[in-house]
PDB file with SEQRES, HELIX, SHEET and CRYST1 records, atoms N, CA, C and O in Angstrom:
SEQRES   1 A   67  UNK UNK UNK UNK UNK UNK UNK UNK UNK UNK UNK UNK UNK          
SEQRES   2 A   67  UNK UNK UNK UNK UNK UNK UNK UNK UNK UNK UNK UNK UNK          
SEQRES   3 A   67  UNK UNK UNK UNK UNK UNK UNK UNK UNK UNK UNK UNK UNK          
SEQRES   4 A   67  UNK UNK UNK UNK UNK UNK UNK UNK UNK UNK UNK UNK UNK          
SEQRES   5 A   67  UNK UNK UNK UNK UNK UNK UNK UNK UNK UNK UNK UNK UNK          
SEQRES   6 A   67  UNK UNK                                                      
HELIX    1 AA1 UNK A   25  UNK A   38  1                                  14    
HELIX    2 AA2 UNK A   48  UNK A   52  1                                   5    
HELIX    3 AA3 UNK A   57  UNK A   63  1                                   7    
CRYST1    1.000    1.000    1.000  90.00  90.00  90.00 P 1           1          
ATOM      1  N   UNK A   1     203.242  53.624 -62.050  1.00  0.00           N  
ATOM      2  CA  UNK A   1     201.816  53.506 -61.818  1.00  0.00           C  
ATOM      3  C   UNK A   1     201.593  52.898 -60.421  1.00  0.00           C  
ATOM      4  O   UNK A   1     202.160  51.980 -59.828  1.00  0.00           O  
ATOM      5  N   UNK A   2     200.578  53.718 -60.096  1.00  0.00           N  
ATOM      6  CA  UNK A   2     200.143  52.909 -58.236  1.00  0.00           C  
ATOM      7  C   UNK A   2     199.810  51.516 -58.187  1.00  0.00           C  
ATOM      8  O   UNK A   2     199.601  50.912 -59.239  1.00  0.00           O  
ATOM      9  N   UNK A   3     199.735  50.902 -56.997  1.00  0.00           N  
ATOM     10  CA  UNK A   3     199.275  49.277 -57.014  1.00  0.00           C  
ATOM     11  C   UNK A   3     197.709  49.600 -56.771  1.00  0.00           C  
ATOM     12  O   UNK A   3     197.247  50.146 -55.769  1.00  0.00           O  
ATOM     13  N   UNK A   4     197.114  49.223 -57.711  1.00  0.00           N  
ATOM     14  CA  UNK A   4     195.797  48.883 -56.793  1.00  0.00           C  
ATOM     15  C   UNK A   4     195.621  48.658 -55.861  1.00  0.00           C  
ATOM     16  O   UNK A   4     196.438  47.877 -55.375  1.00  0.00           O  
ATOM     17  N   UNK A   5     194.362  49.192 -54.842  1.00  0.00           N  
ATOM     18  CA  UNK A   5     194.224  48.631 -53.900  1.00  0.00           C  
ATOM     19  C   UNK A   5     192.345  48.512 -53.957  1.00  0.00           C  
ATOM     20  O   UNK A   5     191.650  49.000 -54.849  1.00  0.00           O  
ATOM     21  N   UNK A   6     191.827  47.714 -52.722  1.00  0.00           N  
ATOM     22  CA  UNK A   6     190.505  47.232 -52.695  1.00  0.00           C  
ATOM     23  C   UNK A   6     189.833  48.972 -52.362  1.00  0.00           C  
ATOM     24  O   UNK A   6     190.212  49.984 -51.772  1.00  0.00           O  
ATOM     25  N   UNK A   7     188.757  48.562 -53.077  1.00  0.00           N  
ATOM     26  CA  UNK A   7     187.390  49.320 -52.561  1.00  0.00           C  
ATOM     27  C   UNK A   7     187.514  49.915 -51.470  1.00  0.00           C  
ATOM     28  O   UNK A   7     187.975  49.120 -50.651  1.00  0.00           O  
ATOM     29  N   UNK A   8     187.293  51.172 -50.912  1.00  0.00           N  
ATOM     30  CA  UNK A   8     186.962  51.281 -49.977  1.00  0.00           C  
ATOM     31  C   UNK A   8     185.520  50.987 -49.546  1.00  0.00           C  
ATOM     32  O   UNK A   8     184.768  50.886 -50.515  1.00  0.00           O  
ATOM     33  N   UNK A   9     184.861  50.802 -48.206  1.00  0.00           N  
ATOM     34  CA  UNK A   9     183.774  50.629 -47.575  1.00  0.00           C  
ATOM     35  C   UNK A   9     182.812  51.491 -48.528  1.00  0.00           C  
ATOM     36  O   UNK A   9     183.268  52.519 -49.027  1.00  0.00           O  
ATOM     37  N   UNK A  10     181.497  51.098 -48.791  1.00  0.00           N  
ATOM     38  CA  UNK A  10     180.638  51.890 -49.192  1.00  0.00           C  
ATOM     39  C   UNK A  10     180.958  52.424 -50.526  1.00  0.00           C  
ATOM     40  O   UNK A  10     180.143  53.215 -51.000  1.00  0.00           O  
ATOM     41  N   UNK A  11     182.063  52.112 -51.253  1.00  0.00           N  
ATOM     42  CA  UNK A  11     182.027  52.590 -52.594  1.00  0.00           C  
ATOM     43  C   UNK A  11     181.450  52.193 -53.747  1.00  0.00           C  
ATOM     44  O   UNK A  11     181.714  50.992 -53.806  1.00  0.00           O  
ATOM     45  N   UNK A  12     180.704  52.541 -54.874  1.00  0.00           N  
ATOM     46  CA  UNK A  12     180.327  52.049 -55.692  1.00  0.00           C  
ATOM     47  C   UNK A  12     180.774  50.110 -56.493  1.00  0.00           C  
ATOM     48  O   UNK A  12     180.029  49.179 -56.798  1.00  0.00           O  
ATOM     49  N   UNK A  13     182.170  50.261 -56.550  1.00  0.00           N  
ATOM     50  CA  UNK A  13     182.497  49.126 -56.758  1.00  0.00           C  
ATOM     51  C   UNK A  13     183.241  47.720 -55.382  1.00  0.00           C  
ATOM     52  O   UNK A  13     183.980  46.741 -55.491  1.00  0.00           O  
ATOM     53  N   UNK A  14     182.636  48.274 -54.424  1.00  0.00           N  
ATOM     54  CA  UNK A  14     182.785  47.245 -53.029  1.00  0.00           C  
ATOM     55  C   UNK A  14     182.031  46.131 -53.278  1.00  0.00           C  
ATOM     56  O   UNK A  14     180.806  46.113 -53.398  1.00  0.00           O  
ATOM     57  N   UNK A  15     182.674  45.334 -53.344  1.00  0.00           N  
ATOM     58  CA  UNK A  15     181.574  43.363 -53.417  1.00  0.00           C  
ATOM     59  C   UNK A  15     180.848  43.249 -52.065  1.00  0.00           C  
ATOM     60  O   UNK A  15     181.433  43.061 -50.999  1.00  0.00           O  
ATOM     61  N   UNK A  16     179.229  43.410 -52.242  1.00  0.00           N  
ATOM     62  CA  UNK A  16     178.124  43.335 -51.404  1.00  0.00           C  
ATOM     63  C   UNK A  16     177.811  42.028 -51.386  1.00  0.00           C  
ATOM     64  O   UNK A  16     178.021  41.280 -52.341  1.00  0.00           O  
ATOM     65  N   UNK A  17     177.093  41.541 -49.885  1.00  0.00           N  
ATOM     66  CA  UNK A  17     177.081  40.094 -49.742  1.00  0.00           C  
ATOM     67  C   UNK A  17     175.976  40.922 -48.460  1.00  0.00           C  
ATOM     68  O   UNK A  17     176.268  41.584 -47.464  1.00  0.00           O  
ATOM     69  N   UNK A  18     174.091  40.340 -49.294  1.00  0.00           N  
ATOM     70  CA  UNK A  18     172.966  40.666 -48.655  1.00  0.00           C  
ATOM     71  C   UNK A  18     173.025  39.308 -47.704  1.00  0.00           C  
ATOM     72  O   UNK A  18     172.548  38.417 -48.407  1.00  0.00           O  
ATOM     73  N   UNK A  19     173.359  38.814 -46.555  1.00  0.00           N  
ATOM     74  CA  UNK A  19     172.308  37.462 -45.908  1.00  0.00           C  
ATOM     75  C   UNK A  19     171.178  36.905 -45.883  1.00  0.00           C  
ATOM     76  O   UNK A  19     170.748  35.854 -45.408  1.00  0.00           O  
ATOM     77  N   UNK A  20     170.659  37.927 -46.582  1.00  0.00           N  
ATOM     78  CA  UNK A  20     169.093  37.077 -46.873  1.00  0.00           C  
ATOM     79  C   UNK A  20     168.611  36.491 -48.124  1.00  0.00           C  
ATOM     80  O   UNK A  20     167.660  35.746 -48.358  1.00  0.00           O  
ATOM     81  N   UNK A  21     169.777  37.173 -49.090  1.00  0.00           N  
ATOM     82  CA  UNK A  21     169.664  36.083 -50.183  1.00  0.00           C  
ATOM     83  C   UNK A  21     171.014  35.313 -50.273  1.00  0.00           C  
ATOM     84  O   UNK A  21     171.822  35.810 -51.058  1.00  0.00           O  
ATOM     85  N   UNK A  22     171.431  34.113 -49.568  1.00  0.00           N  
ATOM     86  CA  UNK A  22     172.440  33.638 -49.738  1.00  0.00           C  
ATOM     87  C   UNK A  22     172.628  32.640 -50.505  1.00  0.00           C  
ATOM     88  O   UNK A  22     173.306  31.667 -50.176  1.00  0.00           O  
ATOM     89  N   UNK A  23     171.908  32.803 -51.881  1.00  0.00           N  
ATOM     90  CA  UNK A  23     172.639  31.946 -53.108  1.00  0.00           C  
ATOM     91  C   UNK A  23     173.548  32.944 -53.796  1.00  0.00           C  
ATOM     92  O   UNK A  23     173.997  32.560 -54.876  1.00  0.00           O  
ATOM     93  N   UNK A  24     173.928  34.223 -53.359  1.00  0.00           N  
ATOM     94  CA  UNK A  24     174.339  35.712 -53.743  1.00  0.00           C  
ATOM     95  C   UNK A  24     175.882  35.199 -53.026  1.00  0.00           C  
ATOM     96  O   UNK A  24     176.831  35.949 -53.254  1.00  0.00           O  
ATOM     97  N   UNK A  25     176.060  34.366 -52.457  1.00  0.00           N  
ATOM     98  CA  UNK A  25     177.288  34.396 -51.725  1.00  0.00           C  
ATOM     99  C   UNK A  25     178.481  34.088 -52.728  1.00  0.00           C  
ATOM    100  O   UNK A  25     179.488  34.795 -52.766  1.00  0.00           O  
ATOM    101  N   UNK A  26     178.265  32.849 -53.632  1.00  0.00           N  
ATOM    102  CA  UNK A  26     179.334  33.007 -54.385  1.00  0.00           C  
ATOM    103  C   UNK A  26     179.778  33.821 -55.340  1.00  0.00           C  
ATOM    104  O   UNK A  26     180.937  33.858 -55.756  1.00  0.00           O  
ATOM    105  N   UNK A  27     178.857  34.495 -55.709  1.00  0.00           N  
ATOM    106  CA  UNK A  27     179.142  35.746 -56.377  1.00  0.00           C  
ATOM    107  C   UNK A  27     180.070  37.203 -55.470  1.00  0.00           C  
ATOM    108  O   UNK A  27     180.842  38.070 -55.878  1.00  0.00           O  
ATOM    109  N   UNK A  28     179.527  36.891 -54.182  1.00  0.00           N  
ATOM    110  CA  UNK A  28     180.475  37.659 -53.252  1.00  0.00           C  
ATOM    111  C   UNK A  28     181.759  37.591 -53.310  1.00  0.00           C  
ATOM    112  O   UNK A  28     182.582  38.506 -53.347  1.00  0.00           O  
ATOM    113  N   UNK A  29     182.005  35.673 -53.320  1.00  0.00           N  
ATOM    114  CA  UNK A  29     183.438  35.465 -53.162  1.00  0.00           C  
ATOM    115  C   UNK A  29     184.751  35.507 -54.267  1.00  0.00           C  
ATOM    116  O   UNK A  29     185.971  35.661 -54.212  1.00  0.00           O  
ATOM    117  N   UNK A  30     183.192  35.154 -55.803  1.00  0.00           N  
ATOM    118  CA  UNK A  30     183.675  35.620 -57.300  1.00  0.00           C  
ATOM    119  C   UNK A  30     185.022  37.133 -57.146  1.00  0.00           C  
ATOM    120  O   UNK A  30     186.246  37.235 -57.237  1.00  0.00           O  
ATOM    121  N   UNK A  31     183.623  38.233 -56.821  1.00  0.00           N  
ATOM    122  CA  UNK A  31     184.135  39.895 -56.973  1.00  0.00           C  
ATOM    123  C   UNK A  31     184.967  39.890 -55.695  1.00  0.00           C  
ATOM    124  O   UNK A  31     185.427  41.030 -55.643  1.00  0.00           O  
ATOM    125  N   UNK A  32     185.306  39.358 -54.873  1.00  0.00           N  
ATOM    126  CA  UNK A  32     186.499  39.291 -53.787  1.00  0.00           C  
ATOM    127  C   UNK A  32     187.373  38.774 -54.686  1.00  0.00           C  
ATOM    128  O   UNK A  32     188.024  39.398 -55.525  1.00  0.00           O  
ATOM    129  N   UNK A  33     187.359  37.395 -54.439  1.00  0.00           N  
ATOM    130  CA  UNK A  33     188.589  37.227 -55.937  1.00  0.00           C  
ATOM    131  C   UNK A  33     189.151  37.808 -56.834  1.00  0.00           C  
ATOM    132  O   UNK A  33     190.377  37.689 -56.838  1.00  0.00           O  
ATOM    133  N   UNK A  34     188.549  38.607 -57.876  1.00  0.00           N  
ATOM    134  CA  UNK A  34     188.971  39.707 -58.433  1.00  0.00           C  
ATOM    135  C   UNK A  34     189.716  40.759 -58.178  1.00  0.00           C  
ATOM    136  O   UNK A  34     190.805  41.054 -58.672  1.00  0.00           O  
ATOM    137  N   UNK A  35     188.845  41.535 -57.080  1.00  0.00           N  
ATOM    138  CA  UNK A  35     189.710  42.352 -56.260  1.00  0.00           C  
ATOM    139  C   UNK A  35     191.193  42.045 -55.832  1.00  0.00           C  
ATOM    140  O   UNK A  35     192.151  42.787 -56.050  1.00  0.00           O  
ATOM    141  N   UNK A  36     191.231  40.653 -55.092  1.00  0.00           N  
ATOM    142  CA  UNK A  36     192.575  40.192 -54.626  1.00  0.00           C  
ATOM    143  C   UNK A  36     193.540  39.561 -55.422  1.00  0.00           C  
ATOM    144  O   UNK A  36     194.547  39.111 -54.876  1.00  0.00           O  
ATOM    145  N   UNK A  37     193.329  39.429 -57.023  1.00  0.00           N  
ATOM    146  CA  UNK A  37     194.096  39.358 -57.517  1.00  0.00           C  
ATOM    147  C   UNK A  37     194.559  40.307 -58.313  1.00  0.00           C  
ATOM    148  O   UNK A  37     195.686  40.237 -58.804  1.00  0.00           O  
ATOM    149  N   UNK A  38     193.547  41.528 -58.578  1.00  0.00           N  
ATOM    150  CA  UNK A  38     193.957  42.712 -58.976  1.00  0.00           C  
ATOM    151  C   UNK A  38     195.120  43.462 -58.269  1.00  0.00           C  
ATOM    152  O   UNK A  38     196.084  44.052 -58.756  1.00  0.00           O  
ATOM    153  N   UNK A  39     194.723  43.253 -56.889  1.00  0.00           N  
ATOM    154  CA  UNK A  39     195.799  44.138 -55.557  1.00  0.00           C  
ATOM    155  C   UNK A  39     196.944  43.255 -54.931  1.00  0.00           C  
ATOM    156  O   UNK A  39     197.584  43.479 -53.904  1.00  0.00           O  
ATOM    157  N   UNK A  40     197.065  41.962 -56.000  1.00  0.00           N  
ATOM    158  CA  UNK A  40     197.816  40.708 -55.714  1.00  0.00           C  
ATOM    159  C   UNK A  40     198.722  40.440 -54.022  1.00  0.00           C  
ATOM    160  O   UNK A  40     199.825  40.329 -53.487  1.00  0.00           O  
ATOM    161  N   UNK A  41     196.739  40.461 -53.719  1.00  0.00           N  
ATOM    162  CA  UNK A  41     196.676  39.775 -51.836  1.00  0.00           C  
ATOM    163  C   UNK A  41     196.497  38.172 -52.581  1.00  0.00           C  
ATOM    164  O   UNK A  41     195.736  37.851 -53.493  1.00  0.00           O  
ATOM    165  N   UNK A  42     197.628  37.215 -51.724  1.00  0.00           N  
ATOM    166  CA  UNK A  42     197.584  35.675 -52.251  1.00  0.00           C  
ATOM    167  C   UNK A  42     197.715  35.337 -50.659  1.00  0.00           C  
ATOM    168  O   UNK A  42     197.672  34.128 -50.429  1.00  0.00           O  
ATOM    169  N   UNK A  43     197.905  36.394 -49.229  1.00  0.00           N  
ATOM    170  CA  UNK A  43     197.950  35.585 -47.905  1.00  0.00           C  
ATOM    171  C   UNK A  43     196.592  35.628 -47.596  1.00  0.00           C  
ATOM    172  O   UNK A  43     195.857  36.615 -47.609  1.00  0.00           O  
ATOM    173  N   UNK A  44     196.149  33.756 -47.143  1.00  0.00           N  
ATOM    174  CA  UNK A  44     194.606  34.154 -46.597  1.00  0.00           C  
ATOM    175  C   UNK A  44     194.465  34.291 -45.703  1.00  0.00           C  
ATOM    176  O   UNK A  44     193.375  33.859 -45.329  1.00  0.00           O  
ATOM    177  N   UNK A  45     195.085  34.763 -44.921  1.00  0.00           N  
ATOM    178  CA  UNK A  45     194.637  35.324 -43.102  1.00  0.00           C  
ATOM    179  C   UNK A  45     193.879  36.929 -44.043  1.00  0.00           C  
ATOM    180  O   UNK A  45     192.698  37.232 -44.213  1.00  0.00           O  
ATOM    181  N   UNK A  46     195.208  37.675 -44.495  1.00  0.00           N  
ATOM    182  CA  UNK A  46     194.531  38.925 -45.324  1.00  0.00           C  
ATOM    183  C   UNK A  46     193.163  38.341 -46.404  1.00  0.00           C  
ATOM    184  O   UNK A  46     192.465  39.114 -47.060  1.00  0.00           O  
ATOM    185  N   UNK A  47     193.106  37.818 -46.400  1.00  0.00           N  
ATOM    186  CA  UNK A  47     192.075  38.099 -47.183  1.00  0.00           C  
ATOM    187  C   UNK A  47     190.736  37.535 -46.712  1.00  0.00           C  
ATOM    188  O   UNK A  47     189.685  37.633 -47.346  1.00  0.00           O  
ATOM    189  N   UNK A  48     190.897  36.903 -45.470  1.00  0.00           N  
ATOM    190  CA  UNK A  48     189.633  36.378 -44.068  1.00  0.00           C  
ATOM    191  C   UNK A  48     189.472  37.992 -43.626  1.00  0.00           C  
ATOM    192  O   UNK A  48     188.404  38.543 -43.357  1.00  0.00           O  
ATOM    193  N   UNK A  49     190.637  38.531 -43.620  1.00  0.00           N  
ATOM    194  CA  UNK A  49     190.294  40.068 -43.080  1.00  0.00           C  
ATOM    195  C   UNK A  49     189.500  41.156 -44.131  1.00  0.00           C  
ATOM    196  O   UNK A  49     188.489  41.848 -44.008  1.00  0.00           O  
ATOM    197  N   UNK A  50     190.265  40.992 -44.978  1.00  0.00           N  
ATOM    198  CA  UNK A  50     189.079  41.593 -46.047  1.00  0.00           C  
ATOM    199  C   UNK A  50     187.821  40.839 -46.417  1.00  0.00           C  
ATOM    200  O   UNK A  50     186.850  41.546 -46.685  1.00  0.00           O  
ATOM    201  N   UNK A  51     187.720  39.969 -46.457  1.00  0.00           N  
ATOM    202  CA  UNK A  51     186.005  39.464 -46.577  1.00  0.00           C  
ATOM    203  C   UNK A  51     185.401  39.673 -45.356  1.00  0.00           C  
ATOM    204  O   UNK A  51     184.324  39.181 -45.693  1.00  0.00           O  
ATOM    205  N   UNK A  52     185.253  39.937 -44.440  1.00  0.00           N  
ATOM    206  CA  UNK A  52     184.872  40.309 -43.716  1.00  0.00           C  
ATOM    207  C   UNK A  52     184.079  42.033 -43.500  1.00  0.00           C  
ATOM    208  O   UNK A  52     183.009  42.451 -43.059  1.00  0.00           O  
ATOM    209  N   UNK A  53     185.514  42.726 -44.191  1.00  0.00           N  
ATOM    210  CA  UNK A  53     185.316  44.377 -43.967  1.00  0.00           C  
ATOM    211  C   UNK A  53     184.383  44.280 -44.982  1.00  0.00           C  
ATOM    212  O   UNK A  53     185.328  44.096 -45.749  1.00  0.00           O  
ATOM    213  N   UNK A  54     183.534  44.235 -45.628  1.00  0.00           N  
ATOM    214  CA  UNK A  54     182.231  44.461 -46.766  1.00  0.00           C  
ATOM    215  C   UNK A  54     181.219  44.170 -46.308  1.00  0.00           C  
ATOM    216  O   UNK A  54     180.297  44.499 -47.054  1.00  0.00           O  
ATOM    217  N   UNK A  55     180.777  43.507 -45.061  1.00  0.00           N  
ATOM    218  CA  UNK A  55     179.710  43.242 -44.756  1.00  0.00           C  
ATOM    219  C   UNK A  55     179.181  44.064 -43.651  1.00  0.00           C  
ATOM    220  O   UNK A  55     179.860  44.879 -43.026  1.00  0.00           O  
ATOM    221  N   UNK A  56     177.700  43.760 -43.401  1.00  0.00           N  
ATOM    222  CA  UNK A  56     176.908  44.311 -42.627  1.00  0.00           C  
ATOM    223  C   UNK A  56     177.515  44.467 -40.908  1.00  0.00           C  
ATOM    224  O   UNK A  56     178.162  43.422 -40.838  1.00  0.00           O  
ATOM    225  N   UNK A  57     177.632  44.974 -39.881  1.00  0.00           N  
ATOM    226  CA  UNK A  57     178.272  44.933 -38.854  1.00  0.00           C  
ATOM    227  C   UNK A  57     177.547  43.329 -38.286  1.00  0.00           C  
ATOM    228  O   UNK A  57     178.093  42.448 -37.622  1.00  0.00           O  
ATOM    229  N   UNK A  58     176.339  43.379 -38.761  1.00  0.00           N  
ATOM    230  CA  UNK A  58     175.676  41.783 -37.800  1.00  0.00           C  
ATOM    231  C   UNK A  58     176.279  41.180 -38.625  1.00  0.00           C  
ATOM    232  O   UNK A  58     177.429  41.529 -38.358  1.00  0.00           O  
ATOM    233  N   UNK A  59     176.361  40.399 -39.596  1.00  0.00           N  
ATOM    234  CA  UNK A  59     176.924  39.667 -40.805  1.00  0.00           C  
ATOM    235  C   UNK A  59     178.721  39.398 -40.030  1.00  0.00           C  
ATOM    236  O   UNK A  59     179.139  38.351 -39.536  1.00  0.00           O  
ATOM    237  N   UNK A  60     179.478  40.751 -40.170  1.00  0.00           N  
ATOM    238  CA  UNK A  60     180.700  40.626 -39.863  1.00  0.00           C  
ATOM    239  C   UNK A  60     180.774  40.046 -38.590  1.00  0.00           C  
ATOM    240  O   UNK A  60     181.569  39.128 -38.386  1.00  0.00           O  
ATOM    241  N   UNK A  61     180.078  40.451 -37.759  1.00  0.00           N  
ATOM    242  CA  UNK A  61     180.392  39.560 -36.334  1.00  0.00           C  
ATOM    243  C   UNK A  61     179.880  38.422 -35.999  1.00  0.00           C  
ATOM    244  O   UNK A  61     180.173  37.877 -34.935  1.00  0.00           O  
ATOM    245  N   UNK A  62     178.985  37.877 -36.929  1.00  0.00           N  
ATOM    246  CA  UNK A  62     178.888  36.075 -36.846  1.00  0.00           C  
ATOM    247  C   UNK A  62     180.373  35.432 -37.419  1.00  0.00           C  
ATOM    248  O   UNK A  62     181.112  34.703 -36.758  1.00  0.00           O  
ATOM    249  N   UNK A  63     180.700  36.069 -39.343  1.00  0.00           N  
ATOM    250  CA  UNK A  63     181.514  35.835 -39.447  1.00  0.00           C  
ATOM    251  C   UNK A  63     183.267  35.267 -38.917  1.00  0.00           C  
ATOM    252  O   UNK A  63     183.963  34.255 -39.014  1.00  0.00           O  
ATOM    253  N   UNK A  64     183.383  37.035 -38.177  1.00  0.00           N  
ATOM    254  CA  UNK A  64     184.544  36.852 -37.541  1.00  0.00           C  
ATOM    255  C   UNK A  64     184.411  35.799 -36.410  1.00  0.00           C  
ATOM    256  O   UNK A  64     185.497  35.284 -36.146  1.00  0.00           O  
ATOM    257  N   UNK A  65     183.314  35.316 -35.630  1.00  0.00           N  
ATOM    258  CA  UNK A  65     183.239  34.562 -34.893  1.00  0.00           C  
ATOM    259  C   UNK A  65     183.471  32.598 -34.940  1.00  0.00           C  
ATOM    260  O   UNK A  65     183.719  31.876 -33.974  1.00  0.00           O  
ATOM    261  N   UNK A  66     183.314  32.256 -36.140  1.00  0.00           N  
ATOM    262  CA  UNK A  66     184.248  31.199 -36.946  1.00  0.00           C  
ATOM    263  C   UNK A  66     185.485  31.061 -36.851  1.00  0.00           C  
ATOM    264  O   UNK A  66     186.172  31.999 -37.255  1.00  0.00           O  
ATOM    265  N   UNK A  67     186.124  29.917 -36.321  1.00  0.00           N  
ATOM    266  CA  UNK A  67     187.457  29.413 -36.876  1.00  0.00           C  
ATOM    267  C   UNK A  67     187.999  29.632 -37.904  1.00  0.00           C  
ATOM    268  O   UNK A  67     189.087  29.113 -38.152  1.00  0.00           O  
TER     269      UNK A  67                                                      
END                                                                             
């Protein structure tokens, strides 16, 4: 059987994270979690890289702009 892997971009089951309602965020980081232990990602540089790829292009580039 294949390994799981994450969502692609834009797919029905991709963990969405709106910025304008950000009490929605931990629920973002909930269904990330999931994902990464489904596809058993445990390095967090990978997985700063995948939280990132789900968001809005403005969103992602404040993001990536953090330490």
């Amino acid at each position: 059987m294949a390994q799981p892997t994450l969502p692609a971009r834009g797919d029905c089951n991709t963990p969405t994270f709106d910025s304008t309602k950000p009490r929605e965020l931990p629920r973002y980081f909930s269904d990330l979690e999931f994902h990464f232990t489904r596809c058993t990602i445990t390095d967090a540089a990978e997985k700063k890289s995948h939280a990132t790829r789900f968001l809005s292009v403005r969103d992602q580039d404040a993001w990536e702009a953090l330490a």
